[in-house]
C-alpha positions as CSV (number, residue, x, y, z in Angstrom):
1,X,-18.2,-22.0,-49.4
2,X,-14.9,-22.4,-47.1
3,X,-14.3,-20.5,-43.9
4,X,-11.6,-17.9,-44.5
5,X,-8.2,-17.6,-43.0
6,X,-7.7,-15.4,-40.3
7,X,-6.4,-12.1,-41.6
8,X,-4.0,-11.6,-37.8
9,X,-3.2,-15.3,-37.5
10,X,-3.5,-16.9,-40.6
11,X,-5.5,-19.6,-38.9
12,X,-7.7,-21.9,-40.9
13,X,-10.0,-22.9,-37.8
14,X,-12.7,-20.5,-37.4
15,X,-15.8,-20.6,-36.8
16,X,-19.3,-18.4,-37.7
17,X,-20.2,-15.6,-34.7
18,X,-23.5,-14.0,-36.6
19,X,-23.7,-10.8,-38.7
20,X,-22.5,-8.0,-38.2
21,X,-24.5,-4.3,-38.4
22,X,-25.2,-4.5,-41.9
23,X,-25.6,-8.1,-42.5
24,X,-22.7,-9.5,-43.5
25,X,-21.3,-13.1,-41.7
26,X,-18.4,-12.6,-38.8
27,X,-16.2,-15.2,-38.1
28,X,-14.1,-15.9,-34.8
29,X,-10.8,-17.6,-35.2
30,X,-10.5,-20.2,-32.6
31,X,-6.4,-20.1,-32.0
32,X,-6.6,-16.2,-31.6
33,X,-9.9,-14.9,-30.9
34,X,-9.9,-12.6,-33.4
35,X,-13.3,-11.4,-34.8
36,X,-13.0,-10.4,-38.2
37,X,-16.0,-10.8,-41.5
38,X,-14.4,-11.6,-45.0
39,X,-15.8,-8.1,-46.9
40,X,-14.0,-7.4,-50.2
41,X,-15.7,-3.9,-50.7
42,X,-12.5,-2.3,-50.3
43,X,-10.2,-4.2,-52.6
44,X,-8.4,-1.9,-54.9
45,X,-8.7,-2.1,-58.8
46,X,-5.6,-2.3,-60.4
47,X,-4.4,-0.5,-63.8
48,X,-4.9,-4.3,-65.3
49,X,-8.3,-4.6,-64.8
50,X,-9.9,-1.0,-65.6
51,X,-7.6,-1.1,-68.8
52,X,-9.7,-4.7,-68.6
53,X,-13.3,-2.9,-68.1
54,X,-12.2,0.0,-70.8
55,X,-11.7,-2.8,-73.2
56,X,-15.0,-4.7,-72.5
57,X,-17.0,-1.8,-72.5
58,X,-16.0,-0.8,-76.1
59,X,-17.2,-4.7,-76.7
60,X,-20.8,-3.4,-75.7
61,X,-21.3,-5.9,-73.0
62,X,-23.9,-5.5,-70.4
63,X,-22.5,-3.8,-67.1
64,X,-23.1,-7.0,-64.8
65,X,-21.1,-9.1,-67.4
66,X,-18.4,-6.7,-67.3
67,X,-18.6,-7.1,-63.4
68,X,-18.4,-10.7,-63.4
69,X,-15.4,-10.6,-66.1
70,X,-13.4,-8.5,-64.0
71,X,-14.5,-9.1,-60.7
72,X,-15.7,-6.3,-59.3
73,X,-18.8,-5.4,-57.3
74,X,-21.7,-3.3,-60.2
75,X,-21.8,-0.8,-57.8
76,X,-18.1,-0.1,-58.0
77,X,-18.8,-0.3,-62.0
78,X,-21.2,2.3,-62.0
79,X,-19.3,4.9,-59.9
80,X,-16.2,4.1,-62.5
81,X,-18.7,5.0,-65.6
82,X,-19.5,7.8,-63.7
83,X,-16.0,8.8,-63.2
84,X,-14.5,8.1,-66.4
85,X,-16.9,8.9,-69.2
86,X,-15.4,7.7,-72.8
């Protein structure tokens, strides 16, 4: 997997600095300093891609299928069936 840009420089030289609290990798970009990790948890989902889910959920596809399709974390999946019963 390829180290991630730096999200305040836009550097491509970084390097691992360990985990952070809850396990996920840090990285330290070596033109700034910047400390950063490359989480996605907080993305947003766009209109696309739940019209996306609601489609492939009529399809009767397994939930972690559906997560893969549309790229979104199965825990994020599960709080939108939650929220949005049919």
């Amino acid at each position: 997997m390829p180290f991630p840009t730096c999200p305040q420089c836009g550097s491509s030289t970084v390097r691992k600095a360990g985990l952070n609290r809850v396990g996920r990798q840090v990285y330290r970009c070596t033109t700034c300093q910047r400390q950063f990790s490359n989480a996605h948890e907080h993305r947003y989902v766009d209109a696309d891609t739940r019209r996306l889910i609601d489609k492939l959920r009529r399809s009767d596809l397994p939930p972690a299928q559906i997560a893969r399709l549309a790229q979104v974390s199965e825990a994020w999946l599960e709080w939108y069936y939650r929220t949005n019963r049919p």
